[in-house]
N, C-alpha and C positions, 0 to 999 in steps of 0.2 A: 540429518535430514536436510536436501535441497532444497531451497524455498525462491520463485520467482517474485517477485516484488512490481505491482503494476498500480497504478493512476489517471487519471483523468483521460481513458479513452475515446468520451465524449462521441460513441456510435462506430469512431473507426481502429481496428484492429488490423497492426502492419502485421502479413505474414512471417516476418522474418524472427514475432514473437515464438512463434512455436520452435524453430530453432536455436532460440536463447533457452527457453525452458525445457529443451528436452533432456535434458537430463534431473530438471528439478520434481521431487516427490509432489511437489503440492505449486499452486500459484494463489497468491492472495491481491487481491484488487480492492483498495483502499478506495474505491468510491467516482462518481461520473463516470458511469459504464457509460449511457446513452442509450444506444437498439439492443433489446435483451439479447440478441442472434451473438453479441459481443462475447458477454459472459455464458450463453449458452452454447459458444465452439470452443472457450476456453473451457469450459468444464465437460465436455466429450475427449479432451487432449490429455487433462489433468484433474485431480484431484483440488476444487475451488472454494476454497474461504472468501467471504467476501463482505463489504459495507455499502449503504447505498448512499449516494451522494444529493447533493441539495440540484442538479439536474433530472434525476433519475425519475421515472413514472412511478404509478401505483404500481406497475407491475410486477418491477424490481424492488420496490418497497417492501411488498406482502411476501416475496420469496429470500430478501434479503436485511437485515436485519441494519439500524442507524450505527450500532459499535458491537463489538464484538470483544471478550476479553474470554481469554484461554490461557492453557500451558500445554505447549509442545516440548518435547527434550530437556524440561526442566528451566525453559525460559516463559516467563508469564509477559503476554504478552496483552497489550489495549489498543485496536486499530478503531480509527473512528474516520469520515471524510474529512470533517473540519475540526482541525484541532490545535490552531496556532501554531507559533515556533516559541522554541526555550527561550526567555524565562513569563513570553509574553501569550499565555495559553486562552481558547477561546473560553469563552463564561464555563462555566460552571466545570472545565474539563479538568482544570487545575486541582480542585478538590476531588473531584473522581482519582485523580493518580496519586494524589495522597496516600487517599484511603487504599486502592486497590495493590500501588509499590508495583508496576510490572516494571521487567525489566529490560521491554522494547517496545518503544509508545509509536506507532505508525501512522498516519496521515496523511493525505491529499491535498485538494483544494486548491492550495497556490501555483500549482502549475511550477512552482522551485524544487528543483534536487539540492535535498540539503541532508546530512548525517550527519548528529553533533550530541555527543554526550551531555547530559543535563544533571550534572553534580548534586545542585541542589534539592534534587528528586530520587538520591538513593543514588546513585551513578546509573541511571535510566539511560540507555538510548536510542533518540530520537532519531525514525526514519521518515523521511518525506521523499517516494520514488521521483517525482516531479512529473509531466504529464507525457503518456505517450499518443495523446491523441494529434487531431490536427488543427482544435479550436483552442486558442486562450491567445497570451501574450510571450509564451516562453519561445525561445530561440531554437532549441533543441530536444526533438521528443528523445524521453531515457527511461530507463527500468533501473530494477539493483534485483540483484542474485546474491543470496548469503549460505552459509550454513550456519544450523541448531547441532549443537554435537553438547549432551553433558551437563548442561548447564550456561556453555556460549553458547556467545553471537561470532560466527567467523568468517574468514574467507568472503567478506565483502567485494563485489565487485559492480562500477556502475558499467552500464551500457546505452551506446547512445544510438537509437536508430535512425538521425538525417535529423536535416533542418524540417522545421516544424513542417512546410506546406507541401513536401519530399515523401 
């Protein structure tokens, strides 16, 4: 299973999205959609798992859920918008992954693309797509495309759509 990996859209969606994911089965969006029209042309395109972020209205709120934890292809997965970085996790999310053991923790929020396995969580790994909108502080809007096959996580690849205001 092809999975597109998106973050902090913050209302704007580059078309060149639909492009990178067209060949992905599903797209998940870790949170600061912005205008529901975002997440609502993403999910006419593809198949949308999603979280809502500490931007987000009541709207995306009541349709979209704060974390999400599942198992696709035998990977248990915990996406939430704010979730720290390894080893320094937001309140209380460190003992949710304890307890839960997935083993692909997803998050938003900083606006940083960062992938890094978290040993002392199980060999959990940690993805943060970093933002592909046009608001925050980051340099470069990006996504990440993976595959679930079995039990992996494979075939990581990041992509970078332009400098932020691009």
């Amino acid at each position: 299973m092809k999975i597109g990996l998106i973050s902090d859209t913050h209302s704007f969606l580059d078309p060149r999205v639909f492009d990178h994911f067209k060949f992905c089965d599903e797209i998940w969006h870790a949170g600061d959609i912005g205008d529901i029209d975002v997440i609502d042309q993403l999910a006419s395109f593809k198949p949308v798992r999603a979280v809502y972020g500490n931007i987000d209205s009541q709207t995306i709120r009541i349709q979209y859920p704060e974390k999400l934890i599942f198992e696709l292809e035998g990977v248990k997965v915990y996406m939430i918008h704010i979730g720290g970085t390894p080893p320094r996790y937001a309140k209380g999310v460190k003992a949710e992954l304890t307890s839960e053991q997935p083993k692909l923790f997803i998050c938003g929020h900083s606006h940083i693309l960062k992938v890094m396995p978290d040993k002392g969580l199980g060999h959990m790994l940690y993805m943060n797509p970093g933002a592909a909108g046009r608001q925050g502080f980051h340099k470069v809007r990006t996504l990440l495309r993976f595959d679930l096959q079995n039990g992996t996580i494979k075939n990581l690849e990041v992509i970078e759509l332009g400098k932020r205001g691009q």
